[in-house]
C-alpha positions as CSV (number, residue, x, y, z in Angstrom):
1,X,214.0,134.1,286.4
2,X,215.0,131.5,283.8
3,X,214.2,131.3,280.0
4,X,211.2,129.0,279.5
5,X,212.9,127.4,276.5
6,X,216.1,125.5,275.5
7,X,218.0,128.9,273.1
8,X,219.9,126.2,271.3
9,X,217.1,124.8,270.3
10,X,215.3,128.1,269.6
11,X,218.2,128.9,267.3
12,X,218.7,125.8,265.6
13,X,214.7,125.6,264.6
14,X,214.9,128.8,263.0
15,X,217.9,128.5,261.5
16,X,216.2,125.6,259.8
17,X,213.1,127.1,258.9
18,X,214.3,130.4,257.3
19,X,216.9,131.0,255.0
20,X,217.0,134.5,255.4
21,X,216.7,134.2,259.1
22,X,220.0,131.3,259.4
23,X,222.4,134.4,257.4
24,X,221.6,137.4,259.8
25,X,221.6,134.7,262.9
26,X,225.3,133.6,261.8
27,X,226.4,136.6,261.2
28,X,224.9,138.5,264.5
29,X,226.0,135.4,266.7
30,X,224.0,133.9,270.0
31,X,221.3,134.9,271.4
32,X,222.5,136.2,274.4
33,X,219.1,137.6,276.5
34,X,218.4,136.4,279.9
35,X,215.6,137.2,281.6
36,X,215.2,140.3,284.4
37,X,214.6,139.4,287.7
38,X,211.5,140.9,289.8
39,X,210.0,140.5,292.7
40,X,207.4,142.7,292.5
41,X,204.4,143.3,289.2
42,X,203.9,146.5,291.0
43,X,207.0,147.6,291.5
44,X,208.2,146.7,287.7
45,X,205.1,148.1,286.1
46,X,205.4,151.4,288.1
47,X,208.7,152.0,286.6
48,X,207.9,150.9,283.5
49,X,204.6,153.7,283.5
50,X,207.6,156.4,284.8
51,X,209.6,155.4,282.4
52,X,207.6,155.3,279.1
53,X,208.7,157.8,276.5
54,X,211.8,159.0,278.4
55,X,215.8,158.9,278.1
56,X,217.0,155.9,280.5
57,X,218.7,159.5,283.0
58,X,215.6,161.4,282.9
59,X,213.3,158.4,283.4
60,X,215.9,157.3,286.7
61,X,216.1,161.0,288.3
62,X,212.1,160.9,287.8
63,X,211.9,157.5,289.4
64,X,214.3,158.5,292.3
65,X,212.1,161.4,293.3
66,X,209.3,159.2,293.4
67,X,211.0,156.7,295.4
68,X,211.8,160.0,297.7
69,X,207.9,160.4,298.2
70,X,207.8,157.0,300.6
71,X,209.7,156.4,303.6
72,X,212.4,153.6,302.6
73,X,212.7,151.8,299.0
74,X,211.0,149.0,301.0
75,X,208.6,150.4,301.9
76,X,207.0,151.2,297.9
77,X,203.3,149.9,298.3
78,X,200.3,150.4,296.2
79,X,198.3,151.7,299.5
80,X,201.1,154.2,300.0
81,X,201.1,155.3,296.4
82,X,197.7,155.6,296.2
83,X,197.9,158.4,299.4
84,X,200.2,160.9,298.0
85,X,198.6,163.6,296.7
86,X,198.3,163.7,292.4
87,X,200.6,166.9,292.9
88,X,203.1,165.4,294.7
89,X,204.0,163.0,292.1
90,X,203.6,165.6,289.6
91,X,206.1,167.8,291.3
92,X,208.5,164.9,291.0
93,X,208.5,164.8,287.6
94,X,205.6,162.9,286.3
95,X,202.8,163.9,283.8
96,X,199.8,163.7,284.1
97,X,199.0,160.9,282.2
98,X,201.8,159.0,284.3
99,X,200.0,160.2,287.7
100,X,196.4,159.0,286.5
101,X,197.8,155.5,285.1
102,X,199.9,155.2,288.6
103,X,197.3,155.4,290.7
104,X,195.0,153.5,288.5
105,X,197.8,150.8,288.6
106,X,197.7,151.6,292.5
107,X,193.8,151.0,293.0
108,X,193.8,147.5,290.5
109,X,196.7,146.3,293.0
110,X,194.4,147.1,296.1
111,X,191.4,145.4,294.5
112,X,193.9,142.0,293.9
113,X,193.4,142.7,290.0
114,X,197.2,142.5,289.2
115,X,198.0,139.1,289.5
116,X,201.1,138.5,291.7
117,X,204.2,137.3,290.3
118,X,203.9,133.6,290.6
119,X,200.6,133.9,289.3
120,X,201.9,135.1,286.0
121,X,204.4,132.1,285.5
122,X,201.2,130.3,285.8
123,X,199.1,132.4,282.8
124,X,199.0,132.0,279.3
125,X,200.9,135.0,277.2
126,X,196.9,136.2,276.0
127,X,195.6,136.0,280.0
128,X,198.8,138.1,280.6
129,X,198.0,140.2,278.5
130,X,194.4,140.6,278.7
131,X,194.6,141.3,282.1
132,X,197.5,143.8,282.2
133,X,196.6,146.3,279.5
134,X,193.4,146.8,281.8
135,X,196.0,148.9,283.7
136,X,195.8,152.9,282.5
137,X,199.2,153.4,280.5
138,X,200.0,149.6,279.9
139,X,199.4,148.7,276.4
140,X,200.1,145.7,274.7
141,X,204.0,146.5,273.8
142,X,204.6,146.9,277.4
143,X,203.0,143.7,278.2
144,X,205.0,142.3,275.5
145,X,208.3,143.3,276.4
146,X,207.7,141.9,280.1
147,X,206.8,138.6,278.5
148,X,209.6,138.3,276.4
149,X,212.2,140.0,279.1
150,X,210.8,139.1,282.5
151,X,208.9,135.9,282.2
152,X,211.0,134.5,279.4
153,X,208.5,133.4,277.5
154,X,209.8,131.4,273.9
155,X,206.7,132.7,271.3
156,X,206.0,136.5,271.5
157,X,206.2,138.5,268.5
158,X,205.3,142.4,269.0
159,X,204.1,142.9,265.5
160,X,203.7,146.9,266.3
161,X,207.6,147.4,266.8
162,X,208.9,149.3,264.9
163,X,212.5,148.0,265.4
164,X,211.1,144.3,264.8
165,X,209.6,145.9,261.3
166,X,212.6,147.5,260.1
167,X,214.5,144.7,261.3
168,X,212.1,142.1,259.0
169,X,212.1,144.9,256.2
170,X,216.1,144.8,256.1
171,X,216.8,141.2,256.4
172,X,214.1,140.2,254.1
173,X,215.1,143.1,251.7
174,X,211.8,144.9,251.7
175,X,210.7,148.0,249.9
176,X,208.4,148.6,252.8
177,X,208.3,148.6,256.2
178,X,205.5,145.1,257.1
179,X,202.2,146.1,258.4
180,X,201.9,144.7,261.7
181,X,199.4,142.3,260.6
182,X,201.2,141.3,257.4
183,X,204.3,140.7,260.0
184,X,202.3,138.6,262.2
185,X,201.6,136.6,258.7
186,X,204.8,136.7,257.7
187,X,207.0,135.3,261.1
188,X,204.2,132.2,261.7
189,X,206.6,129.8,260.7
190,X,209.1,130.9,263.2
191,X,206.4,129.4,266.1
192,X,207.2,128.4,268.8
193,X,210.0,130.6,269.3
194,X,208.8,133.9,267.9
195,X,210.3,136.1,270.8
196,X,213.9,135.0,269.5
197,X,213.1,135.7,265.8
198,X,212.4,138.9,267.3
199,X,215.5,139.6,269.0
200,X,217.4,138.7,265.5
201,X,215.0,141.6,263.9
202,X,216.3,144.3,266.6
203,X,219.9,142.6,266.0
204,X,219.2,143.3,262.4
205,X,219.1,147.2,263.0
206,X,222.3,147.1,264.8
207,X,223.9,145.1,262.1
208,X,222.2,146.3,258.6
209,X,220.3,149.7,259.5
């Protein structure tokens, strides 16, 4: 996958538009993300649904005894998933919550309801994510990160970070943390490239927090 934008160009608009924005940009340098590869919405939203709320080496051992439950790495289906048994998956490490929202994810790629991977380079970010927080366990962050890290899409802005917040709240030299809505307010100018105005925020943290 490629970036769906020109980053120079990203840069150079904000840099232009926002003061405050131009000082923590020069002094936290490019913008340096490019986006994941995947072959597979099932396969990446699977692992993002183990993952959620874990360390990266808890989260992996997890994931690698799930991968243990099928026959080869290859061979990781949504018709295979669906067959193992709830306590299968919860002896490997998963909650509950994780099993349900698996299979749910599971059935929804069975009835074609997960749109495959060339369709979403095809959808808007809100058809995205109307259709993916339909899955149990994927909200809208989720769906936002994949935009902004697997699709490389230019304009996403996930107002309910909280890095993002206490990144704005630093730079901007808040008293308070922004309110997801007043945030949304607050970062319109930055259109069309929102999703690198957010990546400054997280850099923000790093550099200010």
């Amino acid at each position: 996958m490629e970036l769906n934008y020109d980053p120079v160009k990203a840069v150079r608009h904000l840099k232009r538009v926002d003061p405050n924005l131009k000082n923590l940009i020069n002094a936290a340098g490019p913008f340096t993300v490019e986006p994941k590869n995947f072959n597979s919405p099932f396969l990446l939203l699977l692992r993002t649904i183990v993952y959620q709320q874990l360390s990266g080496k808890a989260a992996a051992t997890i994931f690698g005894r799930v991968e243990d439950l099928f026959p080869s790495r290859r061979q990781i289906t949504p018709g295979r998933l669906f067959a193992i048994p709830d306590e299968e998956l919860r002896a490997a490490g998963m909650s509950w919550a994780k099993v349900a929202a698996a299979k749910d994810l599971a059935a929804k790629c069975l009835a074609r309801q997960v749109p495959s991977k060339n369709r979403l380079t095809k959808m808007s970010n809100e058809e995205v994510l109307d259709t993916l927080v339909q899955i149990r366990g994927i909200g809208p962050w989720t769906v936002e990160m994949l935009l902004m890290f697997h699709l490389g899409r230019p304009d996403v802005l996930p107002v309910s970070d909280l890095g993002v917040r206490k990144g704005y709240q630093l730079t901007y030299e808040l008293d308070e943390l922004p309110k997801p809505k007043e945030l949304y307010e607050l970062c319109d100018h930055w259109r069309p490239y929102r999703s690198v105005g957010s990546w400054y925020m997280w850099r923000a943290v790093d550099l200010l927090g």
